[in-house]
C-alpha positions as CSV (number, residue, x, y, z in Angstrom):
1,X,122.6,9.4,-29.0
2,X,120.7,7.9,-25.8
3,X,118.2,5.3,-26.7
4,X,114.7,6.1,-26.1
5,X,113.1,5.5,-22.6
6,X,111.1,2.0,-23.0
7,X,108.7,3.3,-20.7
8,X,108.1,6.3,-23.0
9,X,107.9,4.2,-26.2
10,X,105.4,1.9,-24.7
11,X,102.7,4.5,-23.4
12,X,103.2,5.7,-26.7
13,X,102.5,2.4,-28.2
14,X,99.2,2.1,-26.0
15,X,98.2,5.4,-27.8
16,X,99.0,4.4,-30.7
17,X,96.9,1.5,-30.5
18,X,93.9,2.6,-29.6
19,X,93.6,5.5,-32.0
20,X,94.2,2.5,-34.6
21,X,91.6,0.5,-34.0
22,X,89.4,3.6,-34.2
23,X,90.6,4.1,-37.6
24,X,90.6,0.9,-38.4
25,X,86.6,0.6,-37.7
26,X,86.2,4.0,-39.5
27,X,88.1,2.5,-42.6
28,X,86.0,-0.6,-42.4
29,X,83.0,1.2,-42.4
30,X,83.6,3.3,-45.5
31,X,84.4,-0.3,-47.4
32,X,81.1,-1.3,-47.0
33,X,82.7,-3.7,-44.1
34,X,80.4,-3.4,-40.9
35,X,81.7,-5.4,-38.0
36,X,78.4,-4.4,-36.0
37,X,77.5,-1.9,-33.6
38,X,77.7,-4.1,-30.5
39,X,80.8,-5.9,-31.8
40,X,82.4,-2.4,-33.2
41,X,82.0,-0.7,-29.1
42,X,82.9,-3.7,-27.4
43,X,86.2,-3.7,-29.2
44,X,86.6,0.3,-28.8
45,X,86.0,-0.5,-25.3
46,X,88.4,-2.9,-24.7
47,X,91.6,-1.1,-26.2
48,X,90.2,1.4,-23.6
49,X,89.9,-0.6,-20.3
50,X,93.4,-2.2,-21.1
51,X,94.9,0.4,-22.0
52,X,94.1,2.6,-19.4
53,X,95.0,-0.3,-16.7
54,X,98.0,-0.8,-18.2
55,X,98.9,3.2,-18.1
56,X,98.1,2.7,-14.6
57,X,100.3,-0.5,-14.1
58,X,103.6,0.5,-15.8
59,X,106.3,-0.8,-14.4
60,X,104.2,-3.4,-12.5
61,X,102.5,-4.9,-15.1
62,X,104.6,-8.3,-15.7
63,X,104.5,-8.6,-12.0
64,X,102.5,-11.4,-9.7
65,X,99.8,-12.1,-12.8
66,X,98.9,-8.4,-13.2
67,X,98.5,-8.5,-16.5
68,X,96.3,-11.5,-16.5
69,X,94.1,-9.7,-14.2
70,X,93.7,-6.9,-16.8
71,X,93.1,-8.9,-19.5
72,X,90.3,-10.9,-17.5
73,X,88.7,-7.4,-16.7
74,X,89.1,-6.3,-20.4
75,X,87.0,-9.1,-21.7
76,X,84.5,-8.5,-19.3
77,X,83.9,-4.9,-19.5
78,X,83.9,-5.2,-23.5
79,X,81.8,-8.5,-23.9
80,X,78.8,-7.1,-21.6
81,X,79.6,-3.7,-23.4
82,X,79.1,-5.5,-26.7
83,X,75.8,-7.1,-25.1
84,X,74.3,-4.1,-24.1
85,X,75.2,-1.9,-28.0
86,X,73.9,-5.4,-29.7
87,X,70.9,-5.2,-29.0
88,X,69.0,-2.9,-31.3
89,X,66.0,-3.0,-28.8
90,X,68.1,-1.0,-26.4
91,X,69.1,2.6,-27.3
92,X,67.4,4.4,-24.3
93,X,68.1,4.2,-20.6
94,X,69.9,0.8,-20.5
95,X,73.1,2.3,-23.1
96,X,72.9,5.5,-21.4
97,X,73.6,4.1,-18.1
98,X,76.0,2.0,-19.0
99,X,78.7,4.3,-19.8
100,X,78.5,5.5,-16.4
101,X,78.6,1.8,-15.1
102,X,81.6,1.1,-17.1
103,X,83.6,3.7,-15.8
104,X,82.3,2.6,-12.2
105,X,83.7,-0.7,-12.9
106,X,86.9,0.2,-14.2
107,X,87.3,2.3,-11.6
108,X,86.8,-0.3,-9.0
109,X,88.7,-3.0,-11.0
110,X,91.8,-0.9,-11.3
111,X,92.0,-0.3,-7.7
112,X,92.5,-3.9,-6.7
113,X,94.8,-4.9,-9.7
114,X,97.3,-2.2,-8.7
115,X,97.0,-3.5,-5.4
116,X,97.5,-6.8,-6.5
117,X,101.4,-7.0,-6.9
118,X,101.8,-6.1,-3.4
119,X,99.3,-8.7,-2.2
120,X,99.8,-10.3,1.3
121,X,98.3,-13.6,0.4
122,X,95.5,-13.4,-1.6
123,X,94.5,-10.3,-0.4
124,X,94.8,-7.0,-1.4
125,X,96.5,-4.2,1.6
126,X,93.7,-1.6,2.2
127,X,96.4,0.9,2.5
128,X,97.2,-0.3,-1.2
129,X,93.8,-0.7,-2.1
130,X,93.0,3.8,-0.8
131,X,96.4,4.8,-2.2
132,X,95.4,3.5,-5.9
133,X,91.5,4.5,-5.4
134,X,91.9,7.9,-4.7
135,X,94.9,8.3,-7.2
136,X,93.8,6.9,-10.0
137,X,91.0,9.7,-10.3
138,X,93.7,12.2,-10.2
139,X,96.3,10.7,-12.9
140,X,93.2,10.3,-14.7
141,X,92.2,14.0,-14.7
142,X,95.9,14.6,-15.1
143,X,95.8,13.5,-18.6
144,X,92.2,14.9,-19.6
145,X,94.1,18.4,-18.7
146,X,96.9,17.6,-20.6
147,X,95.0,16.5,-23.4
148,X,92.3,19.2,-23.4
149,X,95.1,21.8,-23.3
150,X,96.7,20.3,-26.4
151,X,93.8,20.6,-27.7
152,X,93.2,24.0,-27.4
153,X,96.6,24.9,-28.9
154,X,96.3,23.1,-31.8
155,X,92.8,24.9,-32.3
156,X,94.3,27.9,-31.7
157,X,97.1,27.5,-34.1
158,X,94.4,26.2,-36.8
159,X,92.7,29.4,-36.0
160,X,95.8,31.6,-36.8
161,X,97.3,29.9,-40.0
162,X,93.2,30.7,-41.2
163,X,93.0,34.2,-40.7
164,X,95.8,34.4,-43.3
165,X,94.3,32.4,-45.7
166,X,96.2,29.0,-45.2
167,X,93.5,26.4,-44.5
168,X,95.1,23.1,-44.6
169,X,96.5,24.0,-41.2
170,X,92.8,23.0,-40.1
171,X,91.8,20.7,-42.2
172,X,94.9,18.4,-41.5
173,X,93.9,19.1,-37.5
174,X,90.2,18.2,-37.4
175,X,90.9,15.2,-40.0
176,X,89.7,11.7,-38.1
177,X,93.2,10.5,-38.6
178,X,94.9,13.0,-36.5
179,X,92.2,13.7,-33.9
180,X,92.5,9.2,-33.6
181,X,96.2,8.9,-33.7
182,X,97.3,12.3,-31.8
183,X,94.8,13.0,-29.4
184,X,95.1,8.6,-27.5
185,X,99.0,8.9,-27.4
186,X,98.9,12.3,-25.6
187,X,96.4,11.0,-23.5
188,X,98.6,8.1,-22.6
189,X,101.6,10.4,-22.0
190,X,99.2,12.4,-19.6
191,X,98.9,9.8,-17.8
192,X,102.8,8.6,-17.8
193,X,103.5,11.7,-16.2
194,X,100.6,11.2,-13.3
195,X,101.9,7.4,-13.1
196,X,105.7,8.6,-12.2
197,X,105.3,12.1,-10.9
198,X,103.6,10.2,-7.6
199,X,104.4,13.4,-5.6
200,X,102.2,15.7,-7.2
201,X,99.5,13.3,-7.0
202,X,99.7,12.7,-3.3
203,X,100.0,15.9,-2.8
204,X,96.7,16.5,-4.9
205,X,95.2,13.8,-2.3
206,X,96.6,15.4,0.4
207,X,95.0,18.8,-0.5
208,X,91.7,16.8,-1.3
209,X,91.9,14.8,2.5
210,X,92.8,18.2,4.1
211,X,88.8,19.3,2.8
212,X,87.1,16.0,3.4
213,X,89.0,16.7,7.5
214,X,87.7,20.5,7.2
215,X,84.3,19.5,6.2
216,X,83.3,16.3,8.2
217,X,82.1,17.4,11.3
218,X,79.5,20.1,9.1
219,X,77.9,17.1,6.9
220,X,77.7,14.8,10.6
221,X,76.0,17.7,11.8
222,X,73.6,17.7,9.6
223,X,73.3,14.3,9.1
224,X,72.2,14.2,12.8
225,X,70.4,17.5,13.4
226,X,67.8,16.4,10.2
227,X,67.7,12.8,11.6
228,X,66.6,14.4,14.9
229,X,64.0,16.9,13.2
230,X,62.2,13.8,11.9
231,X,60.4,13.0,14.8
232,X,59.1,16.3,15.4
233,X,58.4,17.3,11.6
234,X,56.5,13.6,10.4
235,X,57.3,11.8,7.0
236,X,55.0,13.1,5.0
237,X,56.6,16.2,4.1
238,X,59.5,13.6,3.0
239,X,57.2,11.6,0.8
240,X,55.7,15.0,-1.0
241,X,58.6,16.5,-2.1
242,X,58.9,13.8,-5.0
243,X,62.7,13.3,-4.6
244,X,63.2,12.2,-1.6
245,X,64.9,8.9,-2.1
246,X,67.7,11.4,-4.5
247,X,68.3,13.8,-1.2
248,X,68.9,11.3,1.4
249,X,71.1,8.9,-0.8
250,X,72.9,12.3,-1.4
251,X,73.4,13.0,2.2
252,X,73.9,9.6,3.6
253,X,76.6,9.1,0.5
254,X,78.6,12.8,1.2
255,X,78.6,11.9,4.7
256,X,80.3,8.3,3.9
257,X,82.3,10.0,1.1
258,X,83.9,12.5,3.8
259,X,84.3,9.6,6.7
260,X,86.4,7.5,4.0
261,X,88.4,10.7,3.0
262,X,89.3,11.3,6.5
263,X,89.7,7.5,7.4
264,X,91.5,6.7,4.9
265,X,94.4,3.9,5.4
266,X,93.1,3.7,9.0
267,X,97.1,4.8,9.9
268,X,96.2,8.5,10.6
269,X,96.0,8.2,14.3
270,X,94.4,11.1,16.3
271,X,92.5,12.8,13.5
272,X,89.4,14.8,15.7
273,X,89.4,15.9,19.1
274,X,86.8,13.1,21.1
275,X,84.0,15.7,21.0
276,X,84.4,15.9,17.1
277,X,84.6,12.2,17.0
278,X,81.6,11.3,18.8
279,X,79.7,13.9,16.6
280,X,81.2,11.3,13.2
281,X,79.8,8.5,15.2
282,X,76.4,9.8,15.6
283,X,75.9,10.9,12.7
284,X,77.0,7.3,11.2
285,X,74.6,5.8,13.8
286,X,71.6,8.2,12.2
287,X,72.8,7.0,8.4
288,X,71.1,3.7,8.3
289,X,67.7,6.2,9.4
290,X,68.6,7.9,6.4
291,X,69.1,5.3,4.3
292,X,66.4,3.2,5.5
293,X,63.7,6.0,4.5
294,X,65.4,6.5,0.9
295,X,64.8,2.2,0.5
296,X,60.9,2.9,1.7
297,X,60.7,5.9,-0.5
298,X,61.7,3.7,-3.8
299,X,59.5,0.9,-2.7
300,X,56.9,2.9,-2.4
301,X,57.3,4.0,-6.1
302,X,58.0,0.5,-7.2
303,X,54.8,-0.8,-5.1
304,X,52.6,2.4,-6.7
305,X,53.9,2.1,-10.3
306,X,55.8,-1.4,-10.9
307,X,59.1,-2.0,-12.0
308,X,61.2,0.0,-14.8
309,X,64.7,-0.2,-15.6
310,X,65.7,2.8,-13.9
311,X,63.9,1.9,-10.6
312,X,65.6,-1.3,-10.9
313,X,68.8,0.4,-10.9
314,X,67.8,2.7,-8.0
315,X,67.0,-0.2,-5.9
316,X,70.6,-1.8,-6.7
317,X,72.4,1.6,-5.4
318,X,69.8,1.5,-2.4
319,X,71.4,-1.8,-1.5
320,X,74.7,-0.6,-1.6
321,X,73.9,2.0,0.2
322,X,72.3,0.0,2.8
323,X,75.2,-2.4,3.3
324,X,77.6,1.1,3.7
325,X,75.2,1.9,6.5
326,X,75.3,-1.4,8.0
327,X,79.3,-1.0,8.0
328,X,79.2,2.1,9.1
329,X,77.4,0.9,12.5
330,X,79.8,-2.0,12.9
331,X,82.6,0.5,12.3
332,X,81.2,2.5,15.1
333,X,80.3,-0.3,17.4
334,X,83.7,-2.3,16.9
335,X,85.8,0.9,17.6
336,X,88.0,-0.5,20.5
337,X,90.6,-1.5,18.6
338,X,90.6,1.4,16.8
339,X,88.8,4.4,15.0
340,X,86.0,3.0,12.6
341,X,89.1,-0.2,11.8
342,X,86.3,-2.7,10.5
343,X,86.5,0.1,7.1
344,X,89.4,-2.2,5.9
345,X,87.2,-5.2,5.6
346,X,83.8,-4.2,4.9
347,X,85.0,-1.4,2.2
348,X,87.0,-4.1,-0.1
349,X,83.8,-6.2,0.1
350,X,81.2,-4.0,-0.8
351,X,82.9,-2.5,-3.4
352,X,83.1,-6.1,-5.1
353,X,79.9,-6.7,-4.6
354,X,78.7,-3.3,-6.2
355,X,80.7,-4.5,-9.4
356,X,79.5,-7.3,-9.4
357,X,75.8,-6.2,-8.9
358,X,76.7,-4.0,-12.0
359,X,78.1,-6.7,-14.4
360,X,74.0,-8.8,-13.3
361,X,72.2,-5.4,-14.2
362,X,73.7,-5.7,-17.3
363,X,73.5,-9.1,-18.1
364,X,70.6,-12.1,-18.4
365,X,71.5,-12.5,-14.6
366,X,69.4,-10.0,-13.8
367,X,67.6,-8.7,-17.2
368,X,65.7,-5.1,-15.9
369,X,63.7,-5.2,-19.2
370,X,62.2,-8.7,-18.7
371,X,61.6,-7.9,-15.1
372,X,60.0,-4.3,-15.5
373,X,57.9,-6.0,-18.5
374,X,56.3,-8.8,-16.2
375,X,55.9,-6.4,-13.5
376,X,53.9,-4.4,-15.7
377,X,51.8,-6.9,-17.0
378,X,51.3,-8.9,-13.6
379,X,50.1,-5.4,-12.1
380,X,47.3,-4.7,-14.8
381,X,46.2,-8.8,-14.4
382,X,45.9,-8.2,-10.8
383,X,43.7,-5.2,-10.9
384,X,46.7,-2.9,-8.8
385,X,46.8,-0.8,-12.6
386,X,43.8,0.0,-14.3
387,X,43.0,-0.4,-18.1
388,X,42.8,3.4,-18.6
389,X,46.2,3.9,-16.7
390,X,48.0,1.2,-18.2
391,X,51.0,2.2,-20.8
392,X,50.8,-0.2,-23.8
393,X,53.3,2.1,-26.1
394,X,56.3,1.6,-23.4
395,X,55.5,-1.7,-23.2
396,X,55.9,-2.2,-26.5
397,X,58.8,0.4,-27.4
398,X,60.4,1.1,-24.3
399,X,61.1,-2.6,-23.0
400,X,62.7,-4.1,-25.5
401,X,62.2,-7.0,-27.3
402,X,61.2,-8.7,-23.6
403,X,58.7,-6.0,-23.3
404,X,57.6,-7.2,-26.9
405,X,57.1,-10.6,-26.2
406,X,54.8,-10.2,-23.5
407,X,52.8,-7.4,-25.3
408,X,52.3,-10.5,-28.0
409,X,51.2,-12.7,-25.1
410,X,48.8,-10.4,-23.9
411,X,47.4,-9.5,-27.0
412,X,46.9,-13.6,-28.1
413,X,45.3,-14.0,-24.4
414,X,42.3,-10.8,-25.2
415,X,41.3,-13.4,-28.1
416,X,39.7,-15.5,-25.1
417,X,37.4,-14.5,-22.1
418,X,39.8,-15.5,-19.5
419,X,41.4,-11.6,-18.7
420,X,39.7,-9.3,-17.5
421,X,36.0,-8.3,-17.6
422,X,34.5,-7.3,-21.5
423,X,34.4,-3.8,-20.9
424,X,38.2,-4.1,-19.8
425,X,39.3,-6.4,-23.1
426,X,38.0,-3.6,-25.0
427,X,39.8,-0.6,-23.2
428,X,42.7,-2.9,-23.6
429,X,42.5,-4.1,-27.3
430,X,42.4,-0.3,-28.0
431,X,45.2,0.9,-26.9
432,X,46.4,-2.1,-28.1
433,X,45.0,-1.1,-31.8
434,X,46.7,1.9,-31.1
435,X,50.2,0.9,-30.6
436,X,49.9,-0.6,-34.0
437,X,48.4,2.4,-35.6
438,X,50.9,3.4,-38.6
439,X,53.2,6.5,-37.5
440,X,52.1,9.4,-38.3
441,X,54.3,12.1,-38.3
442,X,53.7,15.4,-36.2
443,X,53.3,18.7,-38.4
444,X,55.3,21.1,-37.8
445,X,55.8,24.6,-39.2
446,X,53.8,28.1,-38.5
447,X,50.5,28.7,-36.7
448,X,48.7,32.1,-37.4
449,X,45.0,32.5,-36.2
450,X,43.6,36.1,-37.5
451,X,42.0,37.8,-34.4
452,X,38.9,39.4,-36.8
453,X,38.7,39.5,-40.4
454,X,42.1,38.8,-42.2
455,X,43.7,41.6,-43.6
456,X,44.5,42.1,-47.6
457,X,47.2,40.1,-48.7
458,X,47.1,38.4,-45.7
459,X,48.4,35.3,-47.2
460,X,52.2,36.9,-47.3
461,X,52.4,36.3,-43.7
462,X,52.7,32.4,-44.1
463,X,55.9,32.3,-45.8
464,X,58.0,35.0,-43.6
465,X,60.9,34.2,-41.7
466,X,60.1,36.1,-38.6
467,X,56.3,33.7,-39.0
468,X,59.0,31.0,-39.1
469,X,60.8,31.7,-36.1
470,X,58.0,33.4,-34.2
471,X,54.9,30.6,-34.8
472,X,55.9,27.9,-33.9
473,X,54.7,25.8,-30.8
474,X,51.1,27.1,-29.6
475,X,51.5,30.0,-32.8
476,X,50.9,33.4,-33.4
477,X,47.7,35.7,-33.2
478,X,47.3,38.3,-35.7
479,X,45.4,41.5,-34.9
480,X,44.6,43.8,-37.9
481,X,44.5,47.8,-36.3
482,X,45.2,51.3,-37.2
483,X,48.4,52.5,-35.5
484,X,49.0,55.5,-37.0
485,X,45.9,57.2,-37.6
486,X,45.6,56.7,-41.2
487,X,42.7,54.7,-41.8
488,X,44.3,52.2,-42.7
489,X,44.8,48.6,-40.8
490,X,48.4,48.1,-39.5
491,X,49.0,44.1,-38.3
492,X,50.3,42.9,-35.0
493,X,51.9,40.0,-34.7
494,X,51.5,38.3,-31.0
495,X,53.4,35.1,-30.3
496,X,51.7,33.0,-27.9
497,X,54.7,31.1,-26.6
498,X,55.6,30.5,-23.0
499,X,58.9,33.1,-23.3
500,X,57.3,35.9,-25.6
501,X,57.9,39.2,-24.3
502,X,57.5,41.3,-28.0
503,X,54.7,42.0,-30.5
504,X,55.6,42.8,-34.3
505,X,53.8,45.3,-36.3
506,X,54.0,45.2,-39.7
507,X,52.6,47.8,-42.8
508,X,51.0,47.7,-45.8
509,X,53.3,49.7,-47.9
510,X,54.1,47.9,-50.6
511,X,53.8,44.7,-49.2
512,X,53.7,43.5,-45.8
513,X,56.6,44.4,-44.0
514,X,58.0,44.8,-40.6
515,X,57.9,48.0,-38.9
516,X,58.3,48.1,-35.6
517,X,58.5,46.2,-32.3
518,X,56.4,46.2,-29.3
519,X,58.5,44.8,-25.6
520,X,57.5,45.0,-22.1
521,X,57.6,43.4,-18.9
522,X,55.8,40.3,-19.8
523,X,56.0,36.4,-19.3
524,X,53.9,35.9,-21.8
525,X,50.9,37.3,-24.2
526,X,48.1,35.8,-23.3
527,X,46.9,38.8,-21.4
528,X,47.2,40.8,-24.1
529,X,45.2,38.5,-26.6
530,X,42.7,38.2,-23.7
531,X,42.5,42.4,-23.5
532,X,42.3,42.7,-27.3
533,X,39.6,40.1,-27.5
534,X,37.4,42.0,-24.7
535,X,37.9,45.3,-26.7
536,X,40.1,46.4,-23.8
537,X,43.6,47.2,-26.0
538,X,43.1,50.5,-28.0
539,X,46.1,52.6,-29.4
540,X,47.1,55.4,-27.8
541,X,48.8,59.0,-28.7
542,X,51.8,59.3,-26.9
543,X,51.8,62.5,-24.1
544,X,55.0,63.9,-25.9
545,X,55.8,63.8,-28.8
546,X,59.4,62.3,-30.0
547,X,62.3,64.5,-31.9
548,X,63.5,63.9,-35.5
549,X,67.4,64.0,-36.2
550,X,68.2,64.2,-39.7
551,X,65.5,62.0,-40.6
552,X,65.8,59.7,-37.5
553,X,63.4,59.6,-34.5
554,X,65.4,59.4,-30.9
555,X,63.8,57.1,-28.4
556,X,62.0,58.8,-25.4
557,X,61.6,56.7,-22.3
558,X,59.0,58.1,-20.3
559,X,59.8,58.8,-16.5
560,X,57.2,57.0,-14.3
């Protein structure tokens, strides 16, 4: 019998592990035995970031001080992963964000440590350093298909063994312990067969490089027809949409994204005919234009509102983008010795610096809460916010314990006459006062307003499910009225939310109870309220009158 393949057994023991230490932390916590948020993710995330660097490495992990590089990376992804999840203060934007960082840095990391082993020097090959980048994302996605399709079969076989009554097919399925222990190891096999089928991933490249070739010379057109236009259109337009700085970050960034793709190693050779090349120039020329007015757009929100964490963060990916841009025009202007060459150093460079940038963000090297809570502050002392318009509550909940700490301060510095003027300390201590004001919680349920006197029995229409369902939000307007000619008061129910296209009419015939359903071509019923209230909605007798079949009435849709 053959002995099992080591490389098999050990991306099986990389599964294996991770879906562990999940279970372990699960076990822990039903024993009453809590390790800690922070400390709980930063350890989930570093069985992660070394095991997928490791998947990546295989065979080259022992080689040249690989490994030590992954470990080094581990413990830094998961100890500013554990910072960030410590920190009870932060559970909005700043743990949001940073799972996309921490991908972002992974991603970036891995790149150079499987270029490390092949290493001229201390330095990294860029050809090395665009194969890995580019086909990491593809073994990657690799194993997400492998792992969602296993997936799916399992569910479906769950599914079967329950339509004939056998339920433990399922419940053994969606127990933690298998989703933990099955679903890492087939993972890690997805991405043993990306890691050593290499062929099918270049060839994935290939087919990805082939559309980044076919649709260059479109995004440099535009780039450069838009860049042109600005002269003859203005800015303003620019600064009104409210987005600007997102658009041209999104073009400046495709175009770069499709220059790289078609760059690549810089070994290609003749890629575009000279026309087609000169268009890629210009249209790297017009980027630091584009960029440029994306940087003045985001200082112009930071200069009218102050600093938050997100804008902080905005600013950060403005600077990369700005140093791309910058390269790009060296690429450009230093292409003698060949096409856009200076790629090769000024791509490794800012790609380290953007992780690096990331790992500050995250950190006390560059805290985003202290700095968006002393820019708040400074603003209102200097008279560039008003009283009325400044935000005490995010302040106080939304920047963290920094942001606490200076509300604190600024509420011990209203005891004296020093800040502001006394009709400002007042404005201020009030919406101070109001911060503090004890939670109250919002009341929910239905909203009925009778439009005239309430009909009998009335009261029933509280407790329905349809009053439920209907009344919430801005509520429901009832409108007692004789709909069938018998003297006696039918009820309409109108919602008055934003969506409502149908009114409800309900009988008294033993109780109130739904009859019938009234639907048009309407956005919403606030012109009908509006009619009803002016006396200008009055039932009607229908032109013709409808057929009975064995008891039933057909529907008759008049012809307009």
């Amino acid at each position: 019998m053959p002995a099992p393949n080591r490389s098999l057994l050990f991306y099986i023991a990389i599964g294996l592990i991770q879906g562990l230490t999940v279970l372990g932390l699960i076990a822990l916590r039903s024993h009453d035995v809590w390790l800690g948020f922070g400390l709980s993710m930063g350890l989930c995330i570093a069985v992660a970031v070394a095991g997928v660097n490791l998947q990546l490495l295989g065979r080259l992990r022992g080689q040249r001080g690989a490994g030590w590089l992954v470990l080094a990376v581990t413990l830094l992804v998961s100890a500013v992963g554990a910072k960030v999840f410590s920190d009870n203060n932060r559970m909005g934007f700043i743990q949001q964000s940073w799972c996309l960082a921490a991908v972002a840095l992974v991603y970036i990391f891995a790149a150079f440590i499987l270029a490390w082993p092949n290493r001229e020097g201390l330095r990294p090959r860029y050809q090395d350093l665009f194969k890995h980048a580019w086909n990491n994302v593809f073994i990657v996605l690799l194993a997400l298909l492998l792992t969602g399709l296993f997936w799916l079969l399992v569910w479906l076989c769950s599914g079967l063994f329950q339509m004939v009554g056998i339920t433990q097919v399922k419940d053994a399925v969606t127990s933690p312990t298998f989703l933990w222990l099955v679903l890492p190891v087939v993972f890690s096999l997805g991405m043993r067969m990306g890691r050593e089928n290499e062929k099918v991933i270049g060839l994935l490249r290939g087919v990805l490089l082939t559309l980044c070739r076919f649709l260059l010379p479109l995004s440099a057109l535009i780039a450069l027809v838009f860049t042109l236009t600005l002269p003859f259109t203005g800015l303003q337009p620019v600064w009104d949409t409210g987005y600007s700085t997102t658009l041209l970050l999104v073009l400046a960034g495709i175009n770069l994204f499709l220059v790289n793709g078609v760059f690549q190693d810089g070994q290609q050779g003749q890629v575009y005919a000279a026309p087609l090349k000169r268009l890629v120039e210009a249209s790297l020329l017009c980027t630091p234009v584009l960029v440029g007015l994306a940087a003045y757009a985001s200082w112009l929100r930071i200069d009218q509102y102050g600093l938050t964490p997100s804008r902080i963060l905005a600013a950060l990916l403005v600077t990369v983008m700005v140093l791309h841009a910058l390269a790009a025009v060296w690429a450009v202007a230093a292409s003698r010795r060949g096409w856009l060459h200076t790629l090769q150093v000024s791509n490794p460079w800012i790609a380290l610096l953007s992780a690096v940038l990331v790992v500050a963000y995250y950190t006390p090297l560059l805290d985003p809460y202290a700095l968006s809570a002393k820019s708040q502050v400074q603003r209102l002392l200097d008279g560039r916010t008003e009283v009325a318009d400044f935000d005490a509550s995010y302040l106080y909940w939304g920047l963290g314990e920094p942001g606490r700490e200076v509300f604190t301060h600024l509420e011990a510095q209203l005891e004296g006459d020093e800040l502001l003027d006394e009709a400002g300390r007042e404005q201020l201590r009030k919406k101070i006062a109001q911060v503090h004001k004890p939670y109250e919680p919002e009341q929910h349920g239905p909203k009925i307003e009778w439009l005239g006197t309430p009909e009998p029995g009335g009261e029933a229409f509280d407790q329905m499910v349809l009053t439920i369902s209907q009344c919430g939000g801005k509520g429901c307007l009832l409108w007692g009225v004789d709909m069938d000619g018998d003297g006696r008061n039918e009820v309409l129910m109108i919602p008055r939310h934003v969506y409502a296209s149908r009114m409800f009419l309900f009988a008294a015939e033993g109780g109130w109870h739904q009859v019938g359903t009234y639907w048009g071509d309407m956005q919403n019923t606030d012109e009908v309220v509006r009619l009803i209230k002016e006396g200008k909605l009055k039932p009607v007798t229908p032109k013709y009158k409808t057929l009975q079949l064995d008891s039933v009435d057909l529907n008759f849709n008049l012809e307009r």
